[in-house]
Biopython code that builds the backbone (N, CA, C, O; Angstrom):
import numpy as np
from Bio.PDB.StructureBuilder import StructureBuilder

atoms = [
    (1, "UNK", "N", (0.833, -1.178, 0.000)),
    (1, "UNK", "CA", (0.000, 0.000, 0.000)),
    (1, "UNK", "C", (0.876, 1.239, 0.000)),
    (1, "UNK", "O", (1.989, 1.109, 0.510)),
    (2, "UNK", "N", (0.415, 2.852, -0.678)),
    (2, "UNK", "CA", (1.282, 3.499, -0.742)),
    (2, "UNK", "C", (0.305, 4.658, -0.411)),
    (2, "UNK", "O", (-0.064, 5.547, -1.178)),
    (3, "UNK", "N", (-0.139, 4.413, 1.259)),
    (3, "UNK", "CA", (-0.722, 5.653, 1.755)),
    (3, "UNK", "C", (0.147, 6.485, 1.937)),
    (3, "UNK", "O", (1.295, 6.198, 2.278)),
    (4, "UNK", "N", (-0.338, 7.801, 1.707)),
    (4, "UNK", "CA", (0.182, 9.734, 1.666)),
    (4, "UNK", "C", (2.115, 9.345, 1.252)),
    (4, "UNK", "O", (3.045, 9.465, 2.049)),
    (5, "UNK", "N", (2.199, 8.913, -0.115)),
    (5, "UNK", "CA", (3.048, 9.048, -0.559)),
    (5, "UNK", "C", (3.100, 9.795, -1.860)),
    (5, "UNK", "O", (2.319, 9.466, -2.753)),
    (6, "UNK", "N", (4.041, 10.871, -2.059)),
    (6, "UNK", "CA", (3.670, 11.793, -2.910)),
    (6, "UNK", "C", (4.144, 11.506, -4.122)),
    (6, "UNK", "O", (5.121, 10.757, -4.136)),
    (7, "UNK", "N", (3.656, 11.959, -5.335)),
    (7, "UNK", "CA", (4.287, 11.627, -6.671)),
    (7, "UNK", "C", (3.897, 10.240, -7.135)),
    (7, "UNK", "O", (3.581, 9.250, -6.475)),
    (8, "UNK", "N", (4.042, 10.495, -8.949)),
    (8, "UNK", "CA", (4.152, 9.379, -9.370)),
    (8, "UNK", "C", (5.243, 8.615, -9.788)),
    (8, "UNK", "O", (6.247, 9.065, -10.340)),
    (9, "UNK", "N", (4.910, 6.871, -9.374)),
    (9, "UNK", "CA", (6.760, 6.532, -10.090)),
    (9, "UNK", "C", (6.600, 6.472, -11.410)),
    (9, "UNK", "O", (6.943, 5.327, -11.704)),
    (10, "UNK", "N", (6.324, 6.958, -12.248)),
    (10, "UNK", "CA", (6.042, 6.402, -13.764)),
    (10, "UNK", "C", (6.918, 5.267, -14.357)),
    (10, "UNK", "O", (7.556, 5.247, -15.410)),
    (11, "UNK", "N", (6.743, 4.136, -13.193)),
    (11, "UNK", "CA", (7.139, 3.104, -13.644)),
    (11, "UNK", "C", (8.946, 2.928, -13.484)),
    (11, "UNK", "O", (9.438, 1.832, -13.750)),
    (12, "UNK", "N", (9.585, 3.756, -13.164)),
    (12, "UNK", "CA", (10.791, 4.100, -13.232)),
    (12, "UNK", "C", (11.565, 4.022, -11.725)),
    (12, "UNK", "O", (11.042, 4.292, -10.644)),
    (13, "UNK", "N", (12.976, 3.569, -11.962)),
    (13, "UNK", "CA", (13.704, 3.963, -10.847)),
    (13, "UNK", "C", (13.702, 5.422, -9.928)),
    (13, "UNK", "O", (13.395, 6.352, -10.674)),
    (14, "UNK", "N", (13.897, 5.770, -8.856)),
    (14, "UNK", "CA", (13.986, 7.275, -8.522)),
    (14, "UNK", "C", (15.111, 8.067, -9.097)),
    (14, "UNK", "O", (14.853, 9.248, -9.328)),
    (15, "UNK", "N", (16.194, 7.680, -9.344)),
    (15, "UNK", "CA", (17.149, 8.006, -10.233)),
    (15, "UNK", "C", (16.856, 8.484, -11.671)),
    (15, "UNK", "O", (17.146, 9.578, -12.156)),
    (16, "UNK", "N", (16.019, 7.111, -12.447)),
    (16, "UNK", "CA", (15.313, 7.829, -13.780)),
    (16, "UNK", "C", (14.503, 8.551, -13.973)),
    (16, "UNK", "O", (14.448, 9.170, -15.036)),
    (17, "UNK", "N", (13.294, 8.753, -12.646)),
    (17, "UNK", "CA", (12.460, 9.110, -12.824)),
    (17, "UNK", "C", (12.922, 10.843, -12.495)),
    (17, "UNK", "O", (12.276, 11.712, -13.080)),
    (18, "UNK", "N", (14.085, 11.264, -11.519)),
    (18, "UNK", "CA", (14.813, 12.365, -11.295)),
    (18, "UNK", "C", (15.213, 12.924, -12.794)),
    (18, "UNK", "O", (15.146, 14.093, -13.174)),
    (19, "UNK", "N", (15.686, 11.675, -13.606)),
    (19, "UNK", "CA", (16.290, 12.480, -14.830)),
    (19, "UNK", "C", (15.250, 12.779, -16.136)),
    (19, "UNK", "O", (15.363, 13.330, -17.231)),
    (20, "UNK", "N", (14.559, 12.340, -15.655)),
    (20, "UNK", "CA", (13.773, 11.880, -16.822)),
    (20, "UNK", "C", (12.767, 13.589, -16.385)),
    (20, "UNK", "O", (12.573, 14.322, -17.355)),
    (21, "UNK", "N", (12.271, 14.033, -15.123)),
    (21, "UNK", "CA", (11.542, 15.195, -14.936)),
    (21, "UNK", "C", (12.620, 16.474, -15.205)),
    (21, "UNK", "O", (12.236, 17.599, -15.527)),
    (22, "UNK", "N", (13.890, 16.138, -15.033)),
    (22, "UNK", "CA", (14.928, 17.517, -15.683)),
    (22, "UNK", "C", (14.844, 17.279, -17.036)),
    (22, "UNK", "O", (14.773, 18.358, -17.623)),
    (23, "UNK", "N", (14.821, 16.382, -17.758)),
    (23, "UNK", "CA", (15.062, 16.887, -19.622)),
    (23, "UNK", "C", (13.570, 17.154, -19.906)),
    (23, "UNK", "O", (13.260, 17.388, -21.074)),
    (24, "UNK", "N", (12.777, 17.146, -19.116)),
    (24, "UNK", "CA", (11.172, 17.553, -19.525)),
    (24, "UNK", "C", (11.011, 18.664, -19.184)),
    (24, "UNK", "O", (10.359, 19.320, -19.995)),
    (25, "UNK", "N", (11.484, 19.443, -17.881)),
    (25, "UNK", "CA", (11.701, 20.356, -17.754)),
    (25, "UNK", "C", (12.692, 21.618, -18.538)),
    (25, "UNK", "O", (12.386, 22.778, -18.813)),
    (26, "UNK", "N", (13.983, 20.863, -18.757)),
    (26, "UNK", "CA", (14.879, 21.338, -20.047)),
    (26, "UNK", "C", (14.079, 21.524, -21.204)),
    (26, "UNK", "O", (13.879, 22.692, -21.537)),
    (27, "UNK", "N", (13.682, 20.804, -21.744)),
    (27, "UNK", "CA", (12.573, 20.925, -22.897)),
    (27, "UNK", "C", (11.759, 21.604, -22.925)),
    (27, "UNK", "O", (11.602, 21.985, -24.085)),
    (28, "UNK", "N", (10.840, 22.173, -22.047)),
    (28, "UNK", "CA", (9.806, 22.945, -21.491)),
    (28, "UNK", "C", (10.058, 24.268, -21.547)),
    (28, "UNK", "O", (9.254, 25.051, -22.051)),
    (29, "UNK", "N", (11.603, 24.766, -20.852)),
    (29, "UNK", "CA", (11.967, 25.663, -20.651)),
    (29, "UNK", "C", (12.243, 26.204, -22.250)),
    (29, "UNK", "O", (11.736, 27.193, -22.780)),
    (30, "UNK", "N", (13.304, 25.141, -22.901)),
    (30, "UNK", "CA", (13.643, 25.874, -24.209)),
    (30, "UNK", "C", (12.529, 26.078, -25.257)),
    (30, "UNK", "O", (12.459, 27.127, -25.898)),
    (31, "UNK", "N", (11.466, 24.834, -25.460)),
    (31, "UNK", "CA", (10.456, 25.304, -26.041)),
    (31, "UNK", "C", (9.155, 26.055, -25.753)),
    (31, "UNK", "O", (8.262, 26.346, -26.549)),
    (32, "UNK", "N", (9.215, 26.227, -24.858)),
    (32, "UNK", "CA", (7.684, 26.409, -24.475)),
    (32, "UNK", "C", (6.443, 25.824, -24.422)),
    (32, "UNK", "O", (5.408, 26.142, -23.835)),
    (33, "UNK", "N", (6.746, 24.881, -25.168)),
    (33, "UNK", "CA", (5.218, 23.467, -24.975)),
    (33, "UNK", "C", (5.668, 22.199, -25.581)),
    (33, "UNK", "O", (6.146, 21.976, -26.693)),
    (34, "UNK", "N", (5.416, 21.469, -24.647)),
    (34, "UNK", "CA", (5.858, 19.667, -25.008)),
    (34, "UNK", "C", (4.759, 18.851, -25.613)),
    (34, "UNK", "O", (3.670, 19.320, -25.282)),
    (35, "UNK", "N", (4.686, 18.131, -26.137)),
    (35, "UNK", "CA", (3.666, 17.078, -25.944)),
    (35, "UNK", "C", (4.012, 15.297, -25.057)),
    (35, "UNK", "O", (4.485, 14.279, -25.563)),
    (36, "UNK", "N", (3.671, 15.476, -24.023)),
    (36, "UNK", "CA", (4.163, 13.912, -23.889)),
    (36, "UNK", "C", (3.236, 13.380, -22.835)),
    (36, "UNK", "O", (2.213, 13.940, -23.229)),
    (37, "UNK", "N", (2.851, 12.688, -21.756)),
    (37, "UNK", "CA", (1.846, 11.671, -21.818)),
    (37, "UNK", "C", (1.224, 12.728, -20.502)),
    (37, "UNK", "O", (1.808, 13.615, -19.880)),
    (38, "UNK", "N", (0.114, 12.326, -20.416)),
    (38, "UNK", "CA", (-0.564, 13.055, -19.494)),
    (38, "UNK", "C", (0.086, 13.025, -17.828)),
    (38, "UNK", "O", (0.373, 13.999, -17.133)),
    (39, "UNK", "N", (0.184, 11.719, -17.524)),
    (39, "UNK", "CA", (1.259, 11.379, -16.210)),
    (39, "UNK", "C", (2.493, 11.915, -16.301)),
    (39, "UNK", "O", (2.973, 12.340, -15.250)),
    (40, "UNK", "N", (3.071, 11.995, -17.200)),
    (40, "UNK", "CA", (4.388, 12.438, -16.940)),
    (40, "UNK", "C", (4.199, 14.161, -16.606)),
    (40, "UNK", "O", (4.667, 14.803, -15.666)),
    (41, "UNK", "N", (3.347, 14.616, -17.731)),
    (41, "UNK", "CA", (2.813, 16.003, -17.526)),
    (41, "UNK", "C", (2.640, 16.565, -16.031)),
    (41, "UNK", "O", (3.382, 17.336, -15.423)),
    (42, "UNK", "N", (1.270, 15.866, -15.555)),
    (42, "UNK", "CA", (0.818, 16.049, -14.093)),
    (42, "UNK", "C", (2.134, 16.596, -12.729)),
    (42, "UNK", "O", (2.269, 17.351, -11.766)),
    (43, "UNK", "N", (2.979, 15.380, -13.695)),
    (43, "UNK", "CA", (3.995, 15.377, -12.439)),
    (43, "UNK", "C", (5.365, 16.092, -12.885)),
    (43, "UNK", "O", (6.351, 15.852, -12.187)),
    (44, "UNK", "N", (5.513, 16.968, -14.012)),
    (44, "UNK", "CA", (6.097, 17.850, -13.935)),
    (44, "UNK", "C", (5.987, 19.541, -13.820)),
    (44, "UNK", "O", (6.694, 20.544, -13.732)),
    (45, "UNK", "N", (4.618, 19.119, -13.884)),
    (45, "UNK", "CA", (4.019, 20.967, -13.386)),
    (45, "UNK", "C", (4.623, 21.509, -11.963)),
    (45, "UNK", "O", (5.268, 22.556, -11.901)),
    (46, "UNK", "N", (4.403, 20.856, -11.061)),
    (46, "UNK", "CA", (4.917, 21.350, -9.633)),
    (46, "UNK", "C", (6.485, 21.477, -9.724)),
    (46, "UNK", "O", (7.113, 22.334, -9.102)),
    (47, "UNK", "N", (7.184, 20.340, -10.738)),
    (47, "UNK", "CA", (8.507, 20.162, -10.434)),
    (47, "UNK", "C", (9.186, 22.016, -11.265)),
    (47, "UNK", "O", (9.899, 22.859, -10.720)),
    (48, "UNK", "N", (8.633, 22.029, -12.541)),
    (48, "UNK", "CA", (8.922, 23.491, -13.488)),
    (48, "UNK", "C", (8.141, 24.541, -12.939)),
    (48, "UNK", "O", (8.416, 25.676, -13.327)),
    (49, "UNK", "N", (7.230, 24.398, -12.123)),
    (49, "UNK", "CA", (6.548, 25.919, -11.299)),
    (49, "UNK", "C", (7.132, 26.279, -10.366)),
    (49, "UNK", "O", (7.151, 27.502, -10.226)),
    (50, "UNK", "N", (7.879, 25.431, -9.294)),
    (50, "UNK", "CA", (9.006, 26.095, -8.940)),
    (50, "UNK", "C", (10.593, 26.042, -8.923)),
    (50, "UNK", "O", (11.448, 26.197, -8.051)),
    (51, "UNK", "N", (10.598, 25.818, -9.977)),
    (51, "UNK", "CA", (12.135, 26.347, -10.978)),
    (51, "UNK", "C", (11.857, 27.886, -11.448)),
    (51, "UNK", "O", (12.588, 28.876, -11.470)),
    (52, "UNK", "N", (10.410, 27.658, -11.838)),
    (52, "UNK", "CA", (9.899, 29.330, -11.976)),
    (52, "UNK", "C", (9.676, 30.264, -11.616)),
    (52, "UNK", "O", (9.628, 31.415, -12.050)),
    (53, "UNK", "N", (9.346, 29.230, -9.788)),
    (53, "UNK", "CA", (9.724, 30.525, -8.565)),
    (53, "UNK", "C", (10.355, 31.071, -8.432)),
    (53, "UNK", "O", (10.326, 32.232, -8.024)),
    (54, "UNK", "N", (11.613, 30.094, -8.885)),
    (54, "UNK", "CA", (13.049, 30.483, -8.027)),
    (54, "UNK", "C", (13.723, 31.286, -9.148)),
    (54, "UNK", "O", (14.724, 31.975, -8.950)),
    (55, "UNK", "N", (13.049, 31.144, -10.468)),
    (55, "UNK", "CA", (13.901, 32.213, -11.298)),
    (55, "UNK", "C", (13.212, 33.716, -11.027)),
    (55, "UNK", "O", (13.884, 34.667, -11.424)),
    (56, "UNK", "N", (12.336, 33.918, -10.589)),
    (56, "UNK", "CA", (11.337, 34.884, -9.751)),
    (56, "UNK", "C", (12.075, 35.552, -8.976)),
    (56, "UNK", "O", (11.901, 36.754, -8.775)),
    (57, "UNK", "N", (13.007, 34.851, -8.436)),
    (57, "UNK", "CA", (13.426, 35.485, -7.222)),
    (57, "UNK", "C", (14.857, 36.172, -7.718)),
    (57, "UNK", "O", (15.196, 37.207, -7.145)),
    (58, "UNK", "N", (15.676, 35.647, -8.728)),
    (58, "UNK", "CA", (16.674, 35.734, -9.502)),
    (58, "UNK", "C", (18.023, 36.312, -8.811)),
    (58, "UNK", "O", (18.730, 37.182, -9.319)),
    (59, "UNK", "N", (18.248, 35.708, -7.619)),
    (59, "UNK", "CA", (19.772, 35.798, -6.914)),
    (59, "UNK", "C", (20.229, 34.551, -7.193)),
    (59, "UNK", "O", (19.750, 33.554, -7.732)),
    (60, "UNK", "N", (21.772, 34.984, -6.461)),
    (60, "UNK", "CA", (22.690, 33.697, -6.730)),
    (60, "UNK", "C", (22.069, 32.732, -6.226)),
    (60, "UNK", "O", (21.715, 31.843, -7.000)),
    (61, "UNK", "N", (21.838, 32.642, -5.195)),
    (61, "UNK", "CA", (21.142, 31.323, -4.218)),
    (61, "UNK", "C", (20.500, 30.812, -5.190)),
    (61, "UNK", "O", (20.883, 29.731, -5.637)),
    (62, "UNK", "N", (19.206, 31.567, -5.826)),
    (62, "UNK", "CA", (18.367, 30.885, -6.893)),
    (62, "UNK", "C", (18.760, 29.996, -7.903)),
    (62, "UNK", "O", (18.402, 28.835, -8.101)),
    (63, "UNK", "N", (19.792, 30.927, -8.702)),
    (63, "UNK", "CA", (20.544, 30.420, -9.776)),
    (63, "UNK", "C", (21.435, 29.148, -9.402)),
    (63, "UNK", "O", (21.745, 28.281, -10.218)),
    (64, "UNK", "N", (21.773, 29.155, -8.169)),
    (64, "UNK", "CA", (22.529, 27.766, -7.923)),
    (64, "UNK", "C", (21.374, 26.758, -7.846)),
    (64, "UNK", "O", (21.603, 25.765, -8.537)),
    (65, "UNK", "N", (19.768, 26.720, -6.967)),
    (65, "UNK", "CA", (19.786, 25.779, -6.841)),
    (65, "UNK", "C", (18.803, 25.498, -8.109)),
    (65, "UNK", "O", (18.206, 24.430, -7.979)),
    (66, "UNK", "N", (18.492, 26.215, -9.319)),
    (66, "UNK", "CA", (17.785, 26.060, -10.501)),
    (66, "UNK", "C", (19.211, 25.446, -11.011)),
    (66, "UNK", "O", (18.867, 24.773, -11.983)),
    (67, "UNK", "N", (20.400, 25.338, -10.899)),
    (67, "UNK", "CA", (21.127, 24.771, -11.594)),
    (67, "UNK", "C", (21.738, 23.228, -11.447)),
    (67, "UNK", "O", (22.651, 22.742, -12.114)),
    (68, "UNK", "N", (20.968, 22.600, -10.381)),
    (68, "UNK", "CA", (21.039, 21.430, -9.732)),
    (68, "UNK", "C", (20.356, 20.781, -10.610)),
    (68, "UNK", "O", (20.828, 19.778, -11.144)),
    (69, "UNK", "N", (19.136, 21.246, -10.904)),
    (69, "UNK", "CA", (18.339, 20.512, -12.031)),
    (69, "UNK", "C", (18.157, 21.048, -13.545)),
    (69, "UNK", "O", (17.550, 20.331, -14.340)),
    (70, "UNK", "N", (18.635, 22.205, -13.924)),
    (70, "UNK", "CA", (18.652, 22.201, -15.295)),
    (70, "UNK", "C", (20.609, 22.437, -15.598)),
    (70, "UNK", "O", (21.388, 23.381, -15.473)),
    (71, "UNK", "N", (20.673, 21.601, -15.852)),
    (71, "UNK", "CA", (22.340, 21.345, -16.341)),
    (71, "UNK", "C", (22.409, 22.313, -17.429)),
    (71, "UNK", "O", (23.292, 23.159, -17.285)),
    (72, "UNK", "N", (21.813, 22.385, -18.311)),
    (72, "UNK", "CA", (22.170, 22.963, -19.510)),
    (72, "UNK", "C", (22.000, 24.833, -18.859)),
    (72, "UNK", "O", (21.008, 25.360, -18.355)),
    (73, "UNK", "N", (23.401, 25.448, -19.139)),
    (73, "UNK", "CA", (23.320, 27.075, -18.990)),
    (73, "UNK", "C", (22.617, 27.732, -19.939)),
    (73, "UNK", "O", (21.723, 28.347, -19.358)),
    (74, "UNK", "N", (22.564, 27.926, -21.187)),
    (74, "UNK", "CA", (21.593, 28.308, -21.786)),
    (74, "UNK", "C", (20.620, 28.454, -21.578)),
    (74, "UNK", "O", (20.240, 29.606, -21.370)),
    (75, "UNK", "N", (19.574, 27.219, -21.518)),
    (75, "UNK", "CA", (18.255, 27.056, -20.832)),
    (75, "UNK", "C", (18.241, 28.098, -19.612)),
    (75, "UNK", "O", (17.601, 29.150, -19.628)),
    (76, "UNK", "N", (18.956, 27.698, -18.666)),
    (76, "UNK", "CA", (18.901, 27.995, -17.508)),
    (76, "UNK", "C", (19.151, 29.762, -17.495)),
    (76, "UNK", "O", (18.488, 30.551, -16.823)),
    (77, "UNK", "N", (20.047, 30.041, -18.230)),
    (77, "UNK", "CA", (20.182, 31.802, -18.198)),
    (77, "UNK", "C", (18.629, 32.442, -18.958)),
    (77, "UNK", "O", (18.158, 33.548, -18.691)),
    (78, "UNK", "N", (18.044, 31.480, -19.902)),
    (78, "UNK", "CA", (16.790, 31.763, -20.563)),
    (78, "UNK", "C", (15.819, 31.891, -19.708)),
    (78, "UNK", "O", (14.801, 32.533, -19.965)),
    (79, "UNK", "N", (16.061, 31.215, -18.455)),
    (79, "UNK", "CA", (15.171, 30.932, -17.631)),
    (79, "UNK", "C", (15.020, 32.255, -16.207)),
    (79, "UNK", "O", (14.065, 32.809, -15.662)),
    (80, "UNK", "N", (16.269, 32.306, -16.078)),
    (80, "UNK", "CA", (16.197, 33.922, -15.212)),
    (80, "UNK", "C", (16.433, 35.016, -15.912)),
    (80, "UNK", "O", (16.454, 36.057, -15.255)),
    (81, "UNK", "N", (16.693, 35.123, -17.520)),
    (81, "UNK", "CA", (16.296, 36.475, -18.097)),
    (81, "UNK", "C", (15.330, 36.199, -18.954)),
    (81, "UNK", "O", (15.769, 36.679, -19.999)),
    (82, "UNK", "N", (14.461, 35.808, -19.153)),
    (82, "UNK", "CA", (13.050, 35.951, -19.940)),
    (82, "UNK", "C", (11.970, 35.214, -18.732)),
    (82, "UNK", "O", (11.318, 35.728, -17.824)),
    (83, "UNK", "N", (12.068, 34.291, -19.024)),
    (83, "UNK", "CA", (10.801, 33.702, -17.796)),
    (83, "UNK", "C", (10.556, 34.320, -16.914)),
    (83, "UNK", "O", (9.652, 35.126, -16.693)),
    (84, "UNK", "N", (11.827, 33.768, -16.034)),
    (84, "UNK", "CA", (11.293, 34.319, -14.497)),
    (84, "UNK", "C", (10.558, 35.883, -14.597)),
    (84, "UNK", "O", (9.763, 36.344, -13.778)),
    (85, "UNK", "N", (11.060, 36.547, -15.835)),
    (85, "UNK", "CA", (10.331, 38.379, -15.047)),
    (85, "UNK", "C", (9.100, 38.429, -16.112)),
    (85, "UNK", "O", (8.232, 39.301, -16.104)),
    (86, "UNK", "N", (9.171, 37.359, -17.015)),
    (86, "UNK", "CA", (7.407, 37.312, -17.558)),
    (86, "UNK", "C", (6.289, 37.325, -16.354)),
    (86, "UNK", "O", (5.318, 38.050, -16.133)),
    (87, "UNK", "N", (7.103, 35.726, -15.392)),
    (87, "UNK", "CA", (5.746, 35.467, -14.147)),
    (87, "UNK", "C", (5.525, 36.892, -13.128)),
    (87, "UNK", "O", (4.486, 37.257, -12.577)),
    (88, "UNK", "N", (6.738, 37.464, -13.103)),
    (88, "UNK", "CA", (7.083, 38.454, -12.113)),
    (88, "UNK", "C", (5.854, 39.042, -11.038)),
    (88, "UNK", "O", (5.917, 38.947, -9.812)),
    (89, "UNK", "N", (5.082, 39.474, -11.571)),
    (89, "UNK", "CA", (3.234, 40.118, -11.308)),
    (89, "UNK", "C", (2.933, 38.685, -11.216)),
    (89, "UNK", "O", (1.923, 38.749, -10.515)),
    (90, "UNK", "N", (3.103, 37.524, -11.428)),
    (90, "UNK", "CA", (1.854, 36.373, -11.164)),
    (90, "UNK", "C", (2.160, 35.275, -10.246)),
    (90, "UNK", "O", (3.219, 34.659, -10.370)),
    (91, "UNK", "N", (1.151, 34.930, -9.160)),
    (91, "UNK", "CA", (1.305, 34.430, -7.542)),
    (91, "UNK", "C", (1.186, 32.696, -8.078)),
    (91, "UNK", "O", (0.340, 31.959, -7.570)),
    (92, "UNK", "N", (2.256, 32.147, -9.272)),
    (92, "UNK", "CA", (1.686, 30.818, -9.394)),
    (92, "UNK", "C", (1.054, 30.619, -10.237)),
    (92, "UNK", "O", (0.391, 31.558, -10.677)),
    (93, "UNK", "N", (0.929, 28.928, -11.041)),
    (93, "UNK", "CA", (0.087, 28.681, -12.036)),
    (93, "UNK", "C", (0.712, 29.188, -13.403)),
    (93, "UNK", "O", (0.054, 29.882, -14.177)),
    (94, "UNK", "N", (1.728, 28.889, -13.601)),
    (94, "UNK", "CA", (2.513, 29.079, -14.940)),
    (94, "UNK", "C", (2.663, 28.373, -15.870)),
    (94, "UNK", "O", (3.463, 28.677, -16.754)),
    (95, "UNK", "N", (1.803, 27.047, -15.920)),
    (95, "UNK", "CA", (1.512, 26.371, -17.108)),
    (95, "UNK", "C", (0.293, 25.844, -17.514)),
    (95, "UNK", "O", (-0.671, 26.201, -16.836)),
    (96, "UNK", "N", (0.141, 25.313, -18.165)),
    (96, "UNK", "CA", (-1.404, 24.937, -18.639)),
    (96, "UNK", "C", (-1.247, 23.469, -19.307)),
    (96, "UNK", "O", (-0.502, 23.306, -20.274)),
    (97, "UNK", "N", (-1.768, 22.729, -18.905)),
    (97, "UNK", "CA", (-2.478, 21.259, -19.145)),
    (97, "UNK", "C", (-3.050, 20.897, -20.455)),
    (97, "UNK", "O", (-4.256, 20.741, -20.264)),
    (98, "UNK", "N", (-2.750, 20.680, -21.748)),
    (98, "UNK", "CA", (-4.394, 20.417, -22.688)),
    (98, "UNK", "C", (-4.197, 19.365, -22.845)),
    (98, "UNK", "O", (-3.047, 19.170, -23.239)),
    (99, "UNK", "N", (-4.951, 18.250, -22.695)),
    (99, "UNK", "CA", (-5.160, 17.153, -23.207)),
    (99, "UNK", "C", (-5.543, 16.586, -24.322)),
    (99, "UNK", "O", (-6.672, 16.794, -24.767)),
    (100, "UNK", "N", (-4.840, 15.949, -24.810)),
    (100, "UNK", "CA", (-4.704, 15.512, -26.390)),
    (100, "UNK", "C", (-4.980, 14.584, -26.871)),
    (100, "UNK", "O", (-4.874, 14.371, -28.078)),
    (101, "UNK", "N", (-5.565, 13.506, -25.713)),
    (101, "UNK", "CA", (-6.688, 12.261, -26.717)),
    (101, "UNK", "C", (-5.554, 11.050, -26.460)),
    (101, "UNK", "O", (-4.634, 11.093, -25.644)),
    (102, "UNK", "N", (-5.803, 10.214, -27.169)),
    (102, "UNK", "CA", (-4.545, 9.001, -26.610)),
    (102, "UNK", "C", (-3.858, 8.510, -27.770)),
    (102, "UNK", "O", (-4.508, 8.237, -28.779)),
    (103, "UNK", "N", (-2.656, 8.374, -27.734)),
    (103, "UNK", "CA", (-1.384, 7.474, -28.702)),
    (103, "UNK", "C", (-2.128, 6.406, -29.256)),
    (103, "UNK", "O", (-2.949, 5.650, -28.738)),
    (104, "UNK", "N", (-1.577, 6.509, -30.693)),
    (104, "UNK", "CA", (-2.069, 5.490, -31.401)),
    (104, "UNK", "C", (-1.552, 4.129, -31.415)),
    (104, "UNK", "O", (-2.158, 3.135, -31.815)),
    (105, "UNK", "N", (-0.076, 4.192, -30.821)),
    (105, "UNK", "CA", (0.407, 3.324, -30.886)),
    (105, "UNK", "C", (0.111, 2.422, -29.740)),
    (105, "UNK", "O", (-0.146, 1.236, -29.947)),
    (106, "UNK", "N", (0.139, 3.014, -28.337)),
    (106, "UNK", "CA", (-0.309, 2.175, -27.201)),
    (106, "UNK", "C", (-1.379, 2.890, -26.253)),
    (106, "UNK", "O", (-1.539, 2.790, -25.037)),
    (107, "UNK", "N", (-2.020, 3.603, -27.159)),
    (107, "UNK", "CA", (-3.592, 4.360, -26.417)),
    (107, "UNK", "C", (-2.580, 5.416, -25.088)),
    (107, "UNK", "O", (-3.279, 6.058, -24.304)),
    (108, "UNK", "N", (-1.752, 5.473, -25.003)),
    (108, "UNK", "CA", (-1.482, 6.283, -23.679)),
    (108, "UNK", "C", (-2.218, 7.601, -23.605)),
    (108, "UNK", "O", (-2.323, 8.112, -24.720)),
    (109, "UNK", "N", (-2.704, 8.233, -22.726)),
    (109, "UNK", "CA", (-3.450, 9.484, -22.727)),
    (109, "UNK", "C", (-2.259, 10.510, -22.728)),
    (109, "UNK", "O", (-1.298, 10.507, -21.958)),
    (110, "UNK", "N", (-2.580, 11.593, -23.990)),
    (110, "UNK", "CA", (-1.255, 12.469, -24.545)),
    (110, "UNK", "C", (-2.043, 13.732, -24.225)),
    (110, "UNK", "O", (-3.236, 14.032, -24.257)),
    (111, "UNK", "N", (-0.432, 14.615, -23.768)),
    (111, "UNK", "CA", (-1.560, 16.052, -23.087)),
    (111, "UNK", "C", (0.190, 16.918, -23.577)),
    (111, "UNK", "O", (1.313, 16.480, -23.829)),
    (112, "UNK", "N", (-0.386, 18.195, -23.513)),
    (112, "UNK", "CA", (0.103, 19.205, -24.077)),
    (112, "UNK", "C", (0.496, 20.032, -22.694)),
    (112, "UNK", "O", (-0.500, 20.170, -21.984)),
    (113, "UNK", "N", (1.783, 20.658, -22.093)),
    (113, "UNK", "CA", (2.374, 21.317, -21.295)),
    (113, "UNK", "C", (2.556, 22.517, -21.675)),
    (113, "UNK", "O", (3.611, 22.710, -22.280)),
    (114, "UNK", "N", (1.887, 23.381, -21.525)),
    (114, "UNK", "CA", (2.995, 24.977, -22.285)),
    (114, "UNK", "C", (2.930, 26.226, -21.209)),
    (114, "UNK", "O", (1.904, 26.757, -20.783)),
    (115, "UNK", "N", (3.889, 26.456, -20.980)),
    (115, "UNK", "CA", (3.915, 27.874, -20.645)),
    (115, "UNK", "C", (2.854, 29.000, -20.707)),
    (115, "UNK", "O", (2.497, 29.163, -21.874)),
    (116, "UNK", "N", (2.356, 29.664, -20.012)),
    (116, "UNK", "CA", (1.152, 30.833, -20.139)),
    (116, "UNK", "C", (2.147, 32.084, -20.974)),
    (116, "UNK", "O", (3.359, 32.271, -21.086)),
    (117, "UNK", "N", (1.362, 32.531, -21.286)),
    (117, "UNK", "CA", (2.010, 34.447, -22.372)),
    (117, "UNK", "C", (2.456, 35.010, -20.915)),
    (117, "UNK", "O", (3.662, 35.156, -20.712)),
    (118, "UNK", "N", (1.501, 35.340, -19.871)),
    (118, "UNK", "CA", (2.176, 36.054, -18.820)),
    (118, "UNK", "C", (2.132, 36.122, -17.668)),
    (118, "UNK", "O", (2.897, 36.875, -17.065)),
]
sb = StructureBuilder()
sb.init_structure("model")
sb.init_model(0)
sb.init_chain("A")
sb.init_seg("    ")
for serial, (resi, resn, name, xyz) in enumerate(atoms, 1):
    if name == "N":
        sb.init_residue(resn, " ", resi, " ")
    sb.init_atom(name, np.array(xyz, "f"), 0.0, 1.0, " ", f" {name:<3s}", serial, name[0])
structure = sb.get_structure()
């Protein structure tokens, strides 16, 4: 039984499942909207809303610990000079959910991640 345990394992080690929510997040950041399965989605909103806090806040402290999980500097400088001062005015809720019907190949339920305008 896995009473008040948080998160999903999507099937994965905690190790993969760690790496596997940074290149979704990496991805997220550089494009602005993913498509990939609705579970994986769910459970990277909380993980990229506050990476988005913390580029919000945009000191060193921040920048170090947004850099624990997005390896790539690029991304990550994209991320405290454009993002973070888009949310700047907004208390939370920086992405949006659409759901996209299910994979043809193995029915998985496919949903759309993107970034809000502001």
């Amino acid at each position: 039984m896995r009473h008040r345990r948080k998160g999903r394992q999507l099937s994965r080690t905690s190790a993969h499942r760690k790496a596997v929510l940074r290149n979704l997040a990496t991805s997220l950041f550089r494009h602005e909207r993913i498509v990939t399965t609705a579970a994986k989605a769910k459970e990277l909103r909380p993980f990229a809303e506050r990476l988005i806090t913390l580029a919000r806040r945009g000191d060193l402290h921040a920048r170090r610990q947004v850099e624990r999980h997005i390896r790539d500097r690029q991304v990550s400088g994209r991320l405290f000079s454009e993002i973070g001062p888009r949310f700047a005015a907004r208390p939370g809720g920086y992405t949006r959910i659409l759901k996209l019907g299910h994979r043809s190949g193995d029915g998985a339920e496919l949903a759309r991640i993107e970034l809000l305008g502001e």
